[in-house]
C-alpha positions as CSV (number, residue, x, y, z in Angstrom):
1,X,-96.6,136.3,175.7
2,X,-100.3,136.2,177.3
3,X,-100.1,139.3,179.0
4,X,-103.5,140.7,176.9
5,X,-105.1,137.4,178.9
6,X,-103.6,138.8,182.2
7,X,-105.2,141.8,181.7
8,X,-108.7,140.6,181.8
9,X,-111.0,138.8,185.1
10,X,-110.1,135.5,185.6
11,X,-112.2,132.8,183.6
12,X,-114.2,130.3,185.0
13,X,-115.3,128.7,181.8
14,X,-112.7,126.8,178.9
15,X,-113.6,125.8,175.6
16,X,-112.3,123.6,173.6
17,X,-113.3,123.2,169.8
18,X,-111.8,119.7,168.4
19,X,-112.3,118.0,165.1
20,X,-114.9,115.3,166.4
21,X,-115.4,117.3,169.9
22,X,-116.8,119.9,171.7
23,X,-115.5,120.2,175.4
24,X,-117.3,122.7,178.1
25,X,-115.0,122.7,181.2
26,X,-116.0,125.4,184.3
27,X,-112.9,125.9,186.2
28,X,-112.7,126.9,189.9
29,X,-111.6,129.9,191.9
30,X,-107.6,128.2,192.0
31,X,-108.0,127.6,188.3
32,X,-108.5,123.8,188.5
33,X,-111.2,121.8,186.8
34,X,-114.3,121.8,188.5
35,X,-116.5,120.3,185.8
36,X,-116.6,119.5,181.9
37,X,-118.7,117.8,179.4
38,X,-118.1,116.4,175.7
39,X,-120.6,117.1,172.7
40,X,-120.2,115.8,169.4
41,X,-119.4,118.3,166.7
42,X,-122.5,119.6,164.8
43,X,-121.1,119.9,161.6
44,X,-124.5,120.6,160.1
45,X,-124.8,123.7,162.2
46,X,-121.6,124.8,162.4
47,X,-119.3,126.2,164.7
48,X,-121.1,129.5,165.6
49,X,-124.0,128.1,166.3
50,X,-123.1,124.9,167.9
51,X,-120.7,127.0,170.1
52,X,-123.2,129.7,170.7
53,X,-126.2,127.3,171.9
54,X,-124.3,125.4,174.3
55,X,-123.3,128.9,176.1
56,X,-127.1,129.6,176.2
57,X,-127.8,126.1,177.4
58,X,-125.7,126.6,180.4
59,X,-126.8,130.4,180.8
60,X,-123.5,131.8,179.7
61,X,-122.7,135.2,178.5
62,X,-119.4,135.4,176.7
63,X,-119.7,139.4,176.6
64,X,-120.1,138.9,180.8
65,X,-118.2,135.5,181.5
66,X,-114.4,135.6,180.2
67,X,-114.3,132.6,178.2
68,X,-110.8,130.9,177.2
69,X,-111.4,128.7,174.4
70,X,-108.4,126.3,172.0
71,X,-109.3,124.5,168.7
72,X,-106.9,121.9,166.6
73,X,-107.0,123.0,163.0
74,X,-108.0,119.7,161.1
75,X,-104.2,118.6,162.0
76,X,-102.4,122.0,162.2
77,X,-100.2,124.1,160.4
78,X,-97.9,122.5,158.4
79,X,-94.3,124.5,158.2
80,X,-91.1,123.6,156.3
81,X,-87.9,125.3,157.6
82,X,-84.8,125.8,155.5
83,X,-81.9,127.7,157.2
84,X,-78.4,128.0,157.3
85,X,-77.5,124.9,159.6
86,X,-79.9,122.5,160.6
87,X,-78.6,121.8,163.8
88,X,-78.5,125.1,165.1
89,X,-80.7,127.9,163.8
90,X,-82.8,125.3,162.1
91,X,-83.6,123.6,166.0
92,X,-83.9,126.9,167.5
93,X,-86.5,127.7,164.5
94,X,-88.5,124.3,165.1
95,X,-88.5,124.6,168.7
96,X,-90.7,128.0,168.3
97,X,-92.8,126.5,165.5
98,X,-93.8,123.9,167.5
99,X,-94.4,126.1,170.7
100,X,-97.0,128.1,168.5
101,X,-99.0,124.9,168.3
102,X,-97.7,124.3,164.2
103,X,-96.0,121.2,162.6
104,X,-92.5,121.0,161.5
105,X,-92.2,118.9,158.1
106,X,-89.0,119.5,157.7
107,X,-85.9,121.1,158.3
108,X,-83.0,121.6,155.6
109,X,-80.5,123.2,154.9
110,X,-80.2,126.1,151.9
111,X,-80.3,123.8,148.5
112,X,-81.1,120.6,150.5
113,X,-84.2,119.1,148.8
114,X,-84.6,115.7,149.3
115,X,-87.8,113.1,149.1
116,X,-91.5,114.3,148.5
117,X,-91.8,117.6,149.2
118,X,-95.2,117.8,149.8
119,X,-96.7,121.6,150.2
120,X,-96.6,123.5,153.1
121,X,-98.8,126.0,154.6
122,X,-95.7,128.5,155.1
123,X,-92.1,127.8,154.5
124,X,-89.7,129.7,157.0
125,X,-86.3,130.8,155.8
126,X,-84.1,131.9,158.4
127,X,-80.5,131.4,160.4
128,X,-77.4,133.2,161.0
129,X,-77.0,136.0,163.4
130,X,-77.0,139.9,162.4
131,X,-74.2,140.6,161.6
132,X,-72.8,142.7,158.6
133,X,-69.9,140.4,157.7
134,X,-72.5,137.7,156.3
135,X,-70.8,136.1,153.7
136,X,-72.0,132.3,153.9
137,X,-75.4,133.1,154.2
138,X,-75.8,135.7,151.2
139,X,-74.0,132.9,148.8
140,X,-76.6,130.5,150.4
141,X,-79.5,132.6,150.1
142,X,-78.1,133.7,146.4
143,X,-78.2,130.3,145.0
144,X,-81.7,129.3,147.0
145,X,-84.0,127.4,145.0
146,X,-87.1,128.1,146.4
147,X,-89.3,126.0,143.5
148,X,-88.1,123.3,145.1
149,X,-90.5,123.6,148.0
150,X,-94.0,123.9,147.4
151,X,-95.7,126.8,150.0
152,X,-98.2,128.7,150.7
153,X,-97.1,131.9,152.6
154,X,-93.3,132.7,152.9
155,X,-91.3,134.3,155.8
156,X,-87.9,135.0,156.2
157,X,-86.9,135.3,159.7
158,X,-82.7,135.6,159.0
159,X,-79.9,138.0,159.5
160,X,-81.1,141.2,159.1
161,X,-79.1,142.7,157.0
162,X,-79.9,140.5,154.3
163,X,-83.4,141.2,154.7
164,X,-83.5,143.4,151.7
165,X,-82.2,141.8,149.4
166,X,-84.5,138.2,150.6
167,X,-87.3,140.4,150.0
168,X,-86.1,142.2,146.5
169,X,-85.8,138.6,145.2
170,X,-89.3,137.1,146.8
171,X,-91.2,140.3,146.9
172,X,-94.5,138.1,148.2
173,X,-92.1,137.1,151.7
174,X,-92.6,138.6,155.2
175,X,-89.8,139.7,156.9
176,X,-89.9,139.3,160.7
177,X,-87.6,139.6,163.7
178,X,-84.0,137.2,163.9
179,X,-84.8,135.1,166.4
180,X,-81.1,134.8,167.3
181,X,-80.0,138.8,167.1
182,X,-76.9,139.4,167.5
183,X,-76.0,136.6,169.4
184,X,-77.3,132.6,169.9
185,X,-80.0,134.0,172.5
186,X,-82.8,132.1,170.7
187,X,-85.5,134.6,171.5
188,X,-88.8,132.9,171.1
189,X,-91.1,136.5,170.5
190,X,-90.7,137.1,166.8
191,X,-91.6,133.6,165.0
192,X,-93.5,132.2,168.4
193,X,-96.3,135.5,167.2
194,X,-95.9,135.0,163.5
195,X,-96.4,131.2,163.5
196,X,-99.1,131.1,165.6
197,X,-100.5,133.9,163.9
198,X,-100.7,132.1,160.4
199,X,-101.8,129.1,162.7
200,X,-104.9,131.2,163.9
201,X,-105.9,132.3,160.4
202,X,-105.3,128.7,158.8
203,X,-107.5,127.9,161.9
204,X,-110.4,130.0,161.2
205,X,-110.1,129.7,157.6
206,X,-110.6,125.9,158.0
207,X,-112.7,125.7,161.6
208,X,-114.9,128.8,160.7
209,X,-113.8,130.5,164.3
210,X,-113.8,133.9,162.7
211,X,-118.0,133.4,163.1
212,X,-117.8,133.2,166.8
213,X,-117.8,136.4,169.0
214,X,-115.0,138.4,169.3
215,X,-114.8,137.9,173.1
216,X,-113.8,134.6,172.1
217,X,-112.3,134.3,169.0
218,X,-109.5,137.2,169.7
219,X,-108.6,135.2,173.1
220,X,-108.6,131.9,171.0
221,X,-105.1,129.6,171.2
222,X,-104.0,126.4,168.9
223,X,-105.0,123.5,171.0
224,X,-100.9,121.9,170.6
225,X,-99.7,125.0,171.8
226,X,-102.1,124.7,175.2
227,X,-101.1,121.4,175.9
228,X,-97.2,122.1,175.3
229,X,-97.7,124.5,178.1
230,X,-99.9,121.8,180.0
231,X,-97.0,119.3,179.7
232,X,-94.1,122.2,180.8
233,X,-96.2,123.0,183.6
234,X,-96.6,119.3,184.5
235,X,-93.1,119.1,184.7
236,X,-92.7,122.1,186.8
237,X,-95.1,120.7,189.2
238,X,-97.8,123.4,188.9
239,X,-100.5,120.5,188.6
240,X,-102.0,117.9,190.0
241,X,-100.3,115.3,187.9
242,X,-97.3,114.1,189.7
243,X,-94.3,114.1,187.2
244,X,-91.3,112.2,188.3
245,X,-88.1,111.5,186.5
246,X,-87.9,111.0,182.6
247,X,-91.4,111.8,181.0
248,X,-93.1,111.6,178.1
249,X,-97.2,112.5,177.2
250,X,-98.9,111.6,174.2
251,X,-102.3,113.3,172.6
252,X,-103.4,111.0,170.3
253,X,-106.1,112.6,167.7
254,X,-107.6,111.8,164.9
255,X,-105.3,113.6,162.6
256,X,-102.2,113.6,164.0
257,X,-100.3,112.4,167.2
258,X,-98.7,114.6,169.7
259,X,-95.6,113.2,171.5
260,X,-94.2,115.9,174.7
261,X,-91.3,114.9,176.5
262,X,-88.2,115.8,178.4
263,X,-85.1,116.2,177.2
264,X,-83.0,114.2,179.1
265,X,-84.5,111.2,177.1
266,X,-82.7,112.1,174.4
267,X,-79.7,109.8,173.6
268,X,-76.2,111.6,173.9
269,X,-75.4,110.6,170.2
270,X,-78.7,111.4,168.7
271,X,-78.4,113.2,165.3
272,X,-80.8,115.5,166.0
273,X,-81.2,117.5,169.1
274,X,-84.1,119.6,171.0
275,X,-82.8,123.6,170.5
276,X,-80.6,124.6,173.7
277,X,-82.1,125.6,176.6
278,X,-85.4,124.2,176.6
279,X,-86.5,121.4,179.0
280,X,-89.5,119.8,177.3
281,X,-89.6,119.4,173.4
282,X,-92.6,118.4,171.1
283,X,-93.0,116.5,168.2
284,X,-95.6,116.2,165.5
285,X,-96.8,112.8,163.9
286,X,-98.7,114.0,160.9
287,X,-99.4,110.6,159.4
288,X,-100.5,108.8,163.0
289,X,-104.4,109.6,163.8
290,X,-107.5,107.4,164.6
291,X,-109.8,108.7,162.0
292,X,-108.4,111.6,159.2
293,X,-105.4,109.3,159.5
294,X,-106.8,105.9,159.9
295,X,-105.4,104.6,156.5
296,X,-101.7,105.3,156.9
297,X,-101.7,104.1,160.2
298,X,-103.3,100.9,159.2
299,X,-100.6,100.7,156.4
300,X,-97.8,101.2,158.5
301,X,-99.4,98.3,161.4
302,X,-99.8,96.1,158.7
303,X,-96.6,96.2,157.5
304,X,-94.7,96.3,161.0
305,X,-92.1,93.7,161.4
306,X,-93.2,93.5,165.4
307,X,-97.8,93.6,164.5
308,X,-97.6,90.1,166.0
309,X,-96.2,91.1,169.2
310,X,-97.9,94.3,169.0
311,X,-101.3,92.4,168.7
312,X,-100.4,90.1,171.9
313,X,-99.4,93.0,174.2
314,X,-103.0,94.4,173.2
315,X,-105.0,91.2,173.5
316,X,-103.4,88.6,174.9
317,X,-101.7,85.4,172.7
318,X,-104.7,84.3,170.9
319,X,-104.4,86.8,168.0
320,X,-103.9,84.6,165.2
321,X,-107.3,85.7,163.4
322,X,-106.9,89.4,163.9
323,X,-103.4,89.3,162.7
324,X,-104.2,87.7,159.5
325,X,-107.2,89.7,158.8
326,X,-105.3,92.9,159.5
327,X,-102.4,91.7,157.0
328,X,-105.0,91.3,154.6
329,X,-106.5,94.0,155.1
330,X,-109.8,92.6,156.1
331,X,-109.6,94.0,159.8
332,X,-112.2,96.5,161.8
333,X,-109.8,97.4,164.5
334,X,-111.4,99.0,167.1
335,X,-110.7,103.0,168.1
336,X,-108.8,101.5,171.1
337,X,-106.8,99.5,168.9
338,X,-106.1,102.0,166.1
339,X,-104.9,104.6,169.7
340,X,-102.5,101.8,170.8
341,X,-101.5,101.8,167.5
342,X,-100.1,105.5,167.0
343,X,-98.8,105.2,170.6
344,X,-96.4,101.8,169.6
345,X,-95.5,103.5,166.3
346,X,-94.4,106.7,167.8
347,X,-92.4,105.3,170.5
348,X,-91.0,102.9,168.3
349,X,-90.3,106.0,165.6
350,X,-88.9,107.9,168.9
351,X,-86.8,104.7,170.1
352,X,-85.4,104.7,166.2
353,X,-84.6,108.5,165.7
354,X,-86.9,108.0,162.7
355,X,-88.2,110.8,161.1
356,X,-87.5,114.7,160.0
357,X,-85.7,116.3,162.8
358,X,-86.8,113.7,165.3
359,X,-84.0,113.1,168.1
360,X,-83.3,109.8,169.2
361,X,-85.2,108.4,172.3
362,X,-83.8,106.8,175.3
363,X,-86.6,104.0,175.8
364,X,-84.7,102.7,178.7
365,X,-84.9,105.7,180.5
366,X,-88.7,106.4,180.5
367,X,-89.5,106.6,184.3
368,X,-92.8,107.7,183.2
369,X,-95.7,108.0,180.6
370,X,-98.8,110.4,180.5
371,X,-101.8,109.8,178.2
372,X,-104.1,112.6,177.3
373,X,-106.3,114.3,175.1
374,X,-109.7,111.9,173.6
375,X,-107.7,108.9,172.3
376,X,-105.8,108.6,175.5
377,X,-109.2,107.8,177.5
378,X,-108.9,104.5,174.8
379,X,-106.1,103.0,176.6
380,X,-104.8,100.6,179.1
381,X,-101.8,102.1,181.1
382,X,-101.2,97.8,181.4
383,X,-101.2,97.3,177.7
384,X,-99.2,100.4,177.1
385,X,-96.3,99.4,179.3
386,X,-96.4,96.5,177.7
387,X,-95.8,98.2,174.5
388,X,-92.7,99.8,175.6
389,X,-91.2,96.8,176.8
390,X,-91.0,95.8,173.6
391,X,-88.8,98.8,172.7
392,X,-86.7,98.4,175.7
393,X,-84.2,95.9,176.7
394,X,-85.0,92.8,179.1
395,X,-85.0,93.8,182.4
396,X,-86.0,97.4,182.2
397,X,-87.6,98.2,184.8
398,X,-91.3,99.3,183.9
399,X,-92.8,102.9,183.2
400,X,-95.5,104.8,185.5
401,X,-98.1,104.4,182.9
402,X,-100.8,107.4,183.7
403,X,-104.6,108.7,182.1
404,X,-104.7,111.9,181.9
405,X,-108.6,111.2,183.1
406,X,-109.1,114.9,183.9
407,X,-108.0,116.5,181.6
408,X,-105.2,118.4,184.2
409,X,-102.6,118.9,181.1
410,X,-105.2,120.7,178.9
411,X,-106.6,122.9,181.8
412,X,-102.6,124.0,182.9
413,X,-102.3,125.3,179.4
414,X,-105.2,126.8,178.4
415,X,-105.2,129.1,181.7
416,X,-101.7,129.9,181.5
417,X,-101.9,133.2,181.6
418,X,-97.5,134.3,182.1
419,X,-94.8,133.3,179.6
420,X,-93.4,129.5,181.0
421,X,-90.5,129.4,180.2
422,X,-89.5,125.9,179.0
């Protein structure tokens, strides 16, 4: 899957273009971080130029100096996924979305559109293997609605051999590879490259990456799929993070919040289940962020049933003025606050199985807990265990809390340079 980086010198320098951030990292000759530094984003000047004057400032050449570089697109790719069977072809769909760095909104079956659909950037239609004797699925397909989900681009990545007539009746679709074949062999190639393809091109056409060089903006990866690969390599024990036992990381930004975990937290009767085979999953948090999506979060704080306690595990008992003025609306939290603040509410969303697709979490069984990415230099490992206690039962014994100071989850994935496979 990164065999065109393979084929290049290593790189000694790693970019990474965020919504708020600039990171400059030099990397040494074992591919470890050697050094990094934060600028602000220069939205006035722009991307190129920003980009391009730090480089000179720091005598690098991009056309001489292999340069591997990520950027979040203001929140990602947002991708709805309707398929023959939810649990099956639908999770092994989501599980590739989400390793090409995109969001999942939903997953539904044919003719299952329920709630506020809001618009996607691409709806995938897919499921089934290809075979001939596809009766189920052309009766689904036949009676698809599809202006009952709003979209942007549209792909259908299904049996085969009703490719055709998918595309006779939605000339505008894409047809791409079955990710299952002929059998349940959930091969990640085909939507892995098309998702993170439109990811890359929603990227540029939002970021302005397209402007940079080509030496860097052909090599350039969705920041969510670099740390994915960060976390599975984590796990694997191919940094220097120690991982031990039942994990999960969260990258807290300031659109969305990124929760990585392993798969043996999922409770044996949860709904909803990570696709087959994998041993770290990911899931998105579109509406938890610390600036893009300050209000919502602040919504769903205020209206919490545990703020109170939430408040007191942040700040100790006397919280009796900050809980009323956030209630009321009246509140300043601090960007510390607001991080705590996506972290309790997706655990506690995790703990509750609540939200599209989202398995059920074993909060009892976290042996450990990473924090990375901007937000995650924000908080207390203390005040974060304390915030799981409240969504496990007495006597759990408590979490390895642990800041991802370094940055070692980000650097593991953007210098991945084989297929790991999860």
């Amino acid at each position: 899957m990164f065999n065109d980086h393979a084929r290049l010198p290593p790189a000694r320098i790693a970019l990474d273009i965020g919504s708020t951030v600039v990171k400059l990292a030099w990397l040494d000759d074992a591919g470890g971080l050697a050094e990094q530094r934060f600028y602000p984003r220069d939205f006035q000047a722009g991307i190129r130029r920003q980009v391009m004057a730090l480089l000179a400032e720091h005598g690098i050449d991009p056309d001489q100096q292999p340069v591997l570089a990520c950027s979040s697109a203001n929140g990602g790719l947002r991708v709805g996924i309707v398929c023959l069977s939810p649990l099956f072809s639908g999770a092994a769909l989501r599980n590739q979305v989400l390793l090409a760095g995109a969001n999942p909104e939903y997953v539904h079956a044919f003719d299952e559109a329920r709630g506020d659909l809001r618009r996607v950037d691409l709806l995938l239609v897919g499921g089934g293997i290809d075979c001939e004797d596809a009766g189920p699925m052309a009766q689904r397909l036949a009676g698809f609605d599809i202006g009952r989900y709003p979209h942007g681009a549209l792909v259908y990545a299904g049996n085969r051999h009703l490719a055709e007539a998918f595309r006779q009746r939605h000339p505008q679709a894409l047809v791409i590879a079955n990710p299952q074949g002929d059998s349940l062999s959930n091969r990640v190639g085909s939507v892995f490259e098309c998702v993170r393809r439109a990811y890359l091109a929603d990227l540029v056409f939002k970021e302005g990456v397209s402007e940079l060089p080509p030496s860097i903006a052909h090599r350039i990866r969705p920041t969510p799929e670099v740390a994915s690969r960060g976390f599975l390599r984590a796990v694997l024990g191919q940094t220097g993070l120690p991982v031990v036992g039942n994990c999960l990381a969260l990258d807290v930004g300031g659109a969305t919040t990124d929760l990585h975990y392993t798969v043996e937290l999922v409770a044996e009767d949860s709904p909803a289940r990570p696709a087959s085979g994998v041993s770290v999953a990911r899931y998105v948090f579109a509406d938890l962020g610390i600036v893009a999506s300050r209000d919502t979060l602040l919504q769903q704080l205020r209206s919490h049933p545990q703020l109170y306690e939430f408040l007191v595990a942040c700040h100790g008992s006397d919280v009796r003025g900050l809980y009323a003025a956030l209630r009321e609306g009246e509140a300043e939290p601090t960007p510390a606050l607001l991080a705590h603040g996506c972290l309790f509410l997706a655990l506690d969303r995790f703990a509750r199985g609540h939200g599209p697709g989202l398995p059920t979490g074993q909060m009892d069984a976290v042996a450990q807990v990473l924090l990375t990415g901007g937000a995650g230099q924000l908080m207390e490992p203390p005040v974060v265990a304390r915030l799981l206690a409240l969504l496990q039962r007495p006597g759990t014994p408590a979490p390895r809390v642990q800041v991802d100071s370094r940055y070692e989850i980000w650097v593991a994935g953007i210098t991945a340079t084989e297929e790991v496979h999860p």
